[in-house]
C-alpha positions in Angstrom: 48.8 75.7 59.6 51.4 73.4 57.6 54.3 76.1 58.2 53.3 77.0 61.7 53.6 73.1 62.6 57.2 73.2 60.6 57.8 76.3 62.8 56.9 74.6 66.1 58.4 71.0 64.9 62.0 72.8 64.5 61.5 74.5 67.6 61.5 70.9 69.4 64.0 69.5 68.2 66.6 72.0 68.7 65.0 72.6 72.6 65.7 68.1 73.3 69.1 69.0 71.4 70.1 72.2 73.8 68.6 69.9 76.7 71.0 67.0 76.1 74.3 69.4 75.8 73.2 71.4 78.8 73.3 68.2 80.8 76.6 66.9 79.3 78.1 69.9 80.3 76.9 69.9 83.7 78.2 66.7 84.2 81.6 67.3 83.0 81.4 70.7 85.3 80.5 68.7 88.5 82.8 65.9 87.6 85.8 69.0 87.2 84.3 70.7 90.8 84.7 67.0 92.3 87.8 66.2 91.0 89.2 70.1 91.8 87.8 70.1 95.7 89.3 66.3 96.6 93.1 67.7 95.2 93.0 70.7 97.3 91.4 68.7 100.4 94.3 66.3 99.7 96.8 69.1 99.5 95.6 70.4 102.9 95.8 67.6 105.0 98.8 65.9 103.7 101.2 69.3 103.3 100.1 71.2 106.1 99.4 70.3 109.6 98.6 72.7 112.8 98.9 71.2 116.0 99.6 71.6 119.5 102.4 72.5 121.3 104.7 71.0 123.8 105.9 73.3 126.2 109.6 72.4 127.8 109.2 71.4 131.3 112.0 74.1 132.3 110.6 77.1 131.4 112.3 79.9 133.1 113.2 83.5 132.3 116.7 84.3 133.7 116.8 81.6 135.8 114.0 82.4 137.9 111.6 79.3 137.6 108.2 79.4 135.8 105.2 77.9 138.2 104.2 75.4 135.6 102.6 73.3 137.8 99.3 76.3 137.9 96.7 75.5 134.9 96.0 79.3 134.6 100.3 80.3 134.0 100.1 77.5 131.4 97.1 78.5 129.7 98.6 81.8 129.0 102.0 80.1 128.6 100.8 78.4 125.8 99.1 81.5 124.8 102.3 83.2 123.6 104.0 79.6 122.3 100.9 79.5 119.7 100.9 83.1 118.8 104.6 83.6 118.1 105.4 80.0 116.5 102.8 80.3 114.2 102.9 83.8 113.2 105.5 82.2 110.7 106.8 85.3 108.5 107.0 87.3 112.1 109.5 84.8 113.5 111.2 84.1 110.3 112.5 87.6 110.4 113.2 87.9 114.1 115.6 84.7 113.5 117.0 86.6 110.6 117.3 90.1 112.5 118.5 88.4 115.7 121.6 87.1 113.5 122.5 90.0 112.9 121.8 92.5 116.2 122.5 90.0 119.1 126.4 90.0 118.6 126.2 93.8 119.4 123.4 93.6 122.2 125.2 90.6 124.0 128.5 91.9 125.1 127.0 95.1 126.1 124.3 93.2 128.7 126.8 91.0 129.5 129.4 94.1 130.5 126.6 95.0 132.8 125.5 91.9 134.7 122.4 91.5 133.0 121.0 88.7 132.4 121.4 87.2 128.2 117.4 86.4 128.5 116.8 90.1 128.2 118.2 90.4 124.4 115.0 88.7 123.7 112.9 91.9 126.0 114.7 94.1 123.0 112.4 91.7 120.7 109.7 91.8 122.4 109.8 95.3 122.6 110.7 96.0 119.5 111.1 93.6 116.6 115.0 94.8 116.5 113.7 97.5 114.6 113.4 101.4 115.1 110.2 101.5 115.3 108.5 104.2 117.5 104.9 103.4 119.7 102.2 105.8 119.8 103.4 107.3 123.2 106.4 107.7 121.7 108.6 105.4 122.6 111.6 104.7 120.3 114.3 102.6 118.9 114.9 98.7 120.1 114.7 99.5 123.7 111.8 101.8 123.3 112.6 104.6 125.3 110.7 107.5 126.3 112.2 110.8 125.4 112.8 112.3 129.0 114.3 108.8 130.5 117.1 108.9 127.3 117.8 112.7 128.6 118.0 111.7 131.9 120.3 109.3 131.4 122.7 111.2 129.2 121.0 110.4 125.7 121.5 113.5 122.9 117.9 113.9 121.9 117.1 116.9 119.4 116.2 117.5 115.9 119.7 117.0 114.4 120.4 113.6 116.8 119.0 111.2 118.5 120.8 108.5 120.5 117.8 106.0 121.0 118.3 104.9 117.5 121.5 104.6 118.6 121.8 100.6 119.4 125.0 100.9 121.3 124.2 103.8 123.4 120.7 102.8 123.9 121.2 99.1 124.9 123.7 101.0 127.9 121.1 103.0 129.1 118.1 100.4 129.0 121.1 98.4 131.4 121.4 101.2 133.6 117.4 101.1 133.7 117.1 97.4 134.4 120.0 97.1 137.4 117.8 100.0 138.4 114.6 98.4 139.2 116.5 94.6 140.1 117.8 96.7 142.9 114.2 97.3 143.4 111.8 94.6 143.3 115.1 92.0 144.0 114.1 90.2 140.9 114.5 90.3 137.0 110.8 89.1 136.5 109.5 91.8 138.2 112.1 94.5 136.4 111.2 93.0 133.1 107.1 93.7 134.1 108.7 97.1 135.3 110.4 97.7 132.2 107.0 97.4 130.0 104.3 98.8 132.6 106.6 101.4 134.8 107.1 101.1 138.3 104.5 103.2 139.3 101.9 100.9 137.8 103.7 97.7 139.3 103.9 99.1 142.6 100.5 99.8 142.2 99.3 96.4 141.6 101.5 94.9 144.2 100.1 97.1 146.8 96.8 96.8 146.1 96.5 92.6 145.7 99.3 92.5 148.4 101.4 89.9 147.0 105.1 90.1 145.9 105.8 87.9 142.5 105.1 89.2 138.8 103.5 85.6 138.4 100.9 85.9 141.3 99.7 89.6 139.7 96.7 90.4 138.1 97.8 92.9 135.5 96.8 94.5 132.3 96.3 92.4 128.6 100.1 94.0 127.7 102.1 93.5 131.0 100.7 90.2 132.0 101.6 88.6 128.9 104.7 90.3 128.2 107.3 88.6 130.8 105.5 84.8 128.7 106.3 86.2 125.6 109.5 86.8 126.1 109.8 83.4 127.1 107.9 81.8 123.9 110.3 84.2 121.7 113.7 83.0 124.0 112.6 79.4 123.3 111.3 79.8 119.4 114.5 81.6 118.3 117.0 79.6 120.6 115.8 76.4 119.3 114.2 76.8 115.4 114.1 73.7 114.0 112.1 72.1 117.2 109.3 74.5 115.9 109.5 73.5 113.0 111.6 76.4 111.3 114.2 75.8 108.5 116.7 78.2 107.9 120.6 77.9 106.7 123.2 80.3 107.9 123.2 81.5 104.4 119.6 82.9 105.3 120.5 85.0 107.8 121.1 88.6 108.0 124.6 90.0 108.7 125.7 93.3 110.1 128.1 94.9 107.1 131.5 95.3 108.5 132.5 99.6 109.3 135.0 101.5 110.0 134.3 104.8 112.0 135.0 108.7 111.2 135.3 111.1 113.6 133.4 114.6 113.3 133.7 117.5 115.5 132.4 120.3 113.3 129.4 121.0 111.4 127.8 119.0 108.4 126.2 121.0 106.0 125.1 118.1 103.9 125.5 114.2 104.5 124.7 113.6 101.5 128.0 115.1 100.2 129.5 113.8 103.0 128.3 110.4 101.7 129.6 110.6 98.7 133.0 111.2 99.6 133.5 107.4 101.5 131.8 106.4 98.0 128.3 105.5 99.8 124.7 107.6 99.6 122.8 109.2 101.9 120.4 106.0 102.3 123.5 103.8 103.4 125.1 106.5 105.4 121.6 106.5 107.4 121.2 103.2 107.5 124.7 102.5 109.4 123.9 106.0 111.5 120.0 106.2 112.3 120.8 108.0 115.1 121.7 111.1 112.7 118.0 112.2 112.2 118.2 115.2 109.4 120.3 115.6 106.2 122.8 118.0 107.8 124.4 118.6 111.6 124.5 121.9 113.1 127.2 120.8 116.0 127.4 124.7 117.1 129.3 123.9 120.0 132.3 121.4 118.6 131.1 118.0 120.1 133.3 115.0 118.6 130.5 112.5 117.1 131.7 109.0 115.5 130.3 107.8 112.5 130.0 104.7 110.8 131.1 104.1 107.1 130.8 100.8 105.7 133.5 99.0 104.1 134.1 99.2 100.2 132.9 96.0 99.0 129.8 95.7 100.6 127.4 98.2 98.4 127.1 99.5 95.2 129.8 102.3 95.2 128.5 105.9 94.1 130.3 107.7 91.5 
């Protein structure tokens, strides 16, 4: 009985002792929680703030006037204004890519009497990157494979011109005078450009009204024409959005020179190697020229971009 009362004796005091450091700790723990919690709720609210937009009063898409003064356009105006200003990393990089693409899109719309606003339709569309959509649209303008060959585009397994951004930024021209001599406005072509004009004419006819703005359409089309506006506004005017970004930030197109072929390639990869460049660079500056070799059976004079020495890491 004496050791048993030992036994049981020992046994209490080390249960009070585990009970005392059990509730230090747990004080120290929920003091450390407390303390941990207020710095990151203080972190929050002082170094990041979301709010609401104010839409310019002037909204227009080239020059044709925006009815701001209907609740409904502004709602979905202000749609595309919170979307694309605070999809942060997305409009960091069109900023950068705009840098460097707009230069060569400008002069080419301007050439044609379209409107500048309708670089930022090649963003919208695109990104300003070849990308190709799940109908199988492709390159900045996203064009479909039988409208490029209509309109003169090479399009086969060895080329083709719709990643081409010069040639491609003169056909989606032709495409766009096309439908302003149409609908006798560039909202409507730009709602043409995205949807077709079989589906706009459609629309039209059926709610029997004549402006893009007064049109019921699809999720895609009716908020394309406002998205092209939030994206014109964000990127012409950065740091009203709150985006900061130094010229050195931007990307630049690497200066070329060009080389004529009017035979067949057997390998560009060779042919890389001979301006001192790789196959990756020589695709990059040509994405138009879709597989490592060209067949060119029947002597067609193609011009190829080489980027000057200086600007990549030359290949021995």
């Amino acid at each position: 009985m004496k050791f048993l009362k030992n036994v049981l004796m020992v046994l209490g005091v080390v249960f009070v002792i585990s009970t005392l450091i059990f509730a230090m700790q747990s004080e120290q723990e929920g003091s450390s929680v407390s303390e941990d919690t207020t710095a990151v709720e203080k972190n929050v609210s002082e170094g990041y703030r979301i709010s609401a937009i104010d839409i310019p009063e002037d909204l227009n898409f080239a020059g044709e006037a925006v009815p701001q003064q209907d609740p409904e356009i502004m709602e979905r105006v202000d749609r595309e204004f919170l979307v694309n200003t605070y999809w942060q990393s997305n409009a960091l990089l069109l900023m950068k890519r705009a840098n460097k693409y707009f230069p060569i899109i400008e002069p080419i719309l301007a050439k044609n009497g379209i409107p500048d606003d309708f670089k930022y339709l090649a963003v919208a569309e695109s990104g300003l990157d070849n990308v190709v959509s799940r109908a199988g649209a492709t390159g900045f303008w996203q064009i479909m494979k039988p409208t490029g060959k209509q309109y003169g585009l090479e399009i086969n397994a060895n080329v083709d011109e719709r990643y081409h951004l010069e040639k491609s930024t003169e056909v989606a021209c032709r495409y766009l005078n096309k439908y302003k001599k149409k609908y006798g406005n560039w909202t409507l072509t730009a709602a043409a450009y995205n949807a077709g004009t079989g589906s706009i004419d459609k629309y039209l006819g059926i709610q029997k009204v004549k402006d893009y703005y007064d049109l019921l359409l699809g999720q895609e089309t009716g908020r394309y024409v406002f998205r092209i506006m939030a994206i014109k506004e964000i990127l012409s005017h950065p740091e009203k959005y709150g985006f900061d970004l130094d010229k050195e930030d931007m990307y630049n197109a690497v200066p070329t020179f060009q080389v004529e072929v009017a035979k067949p390639v057997s390998s560009f990869a060779n042919f890389a190697q001979e301006y001192e460049i790789n196959y990756k660079i020589l695709k990059r500056h040509n994405p138009w020229l879709r597989e490592a070799h060209l067949n060119n059976q029947s002597g067609k004079r193609y011009t190829i971009e080489i980027p000057l020495k200086g600007h990549y890491k030359e290949t021995k």
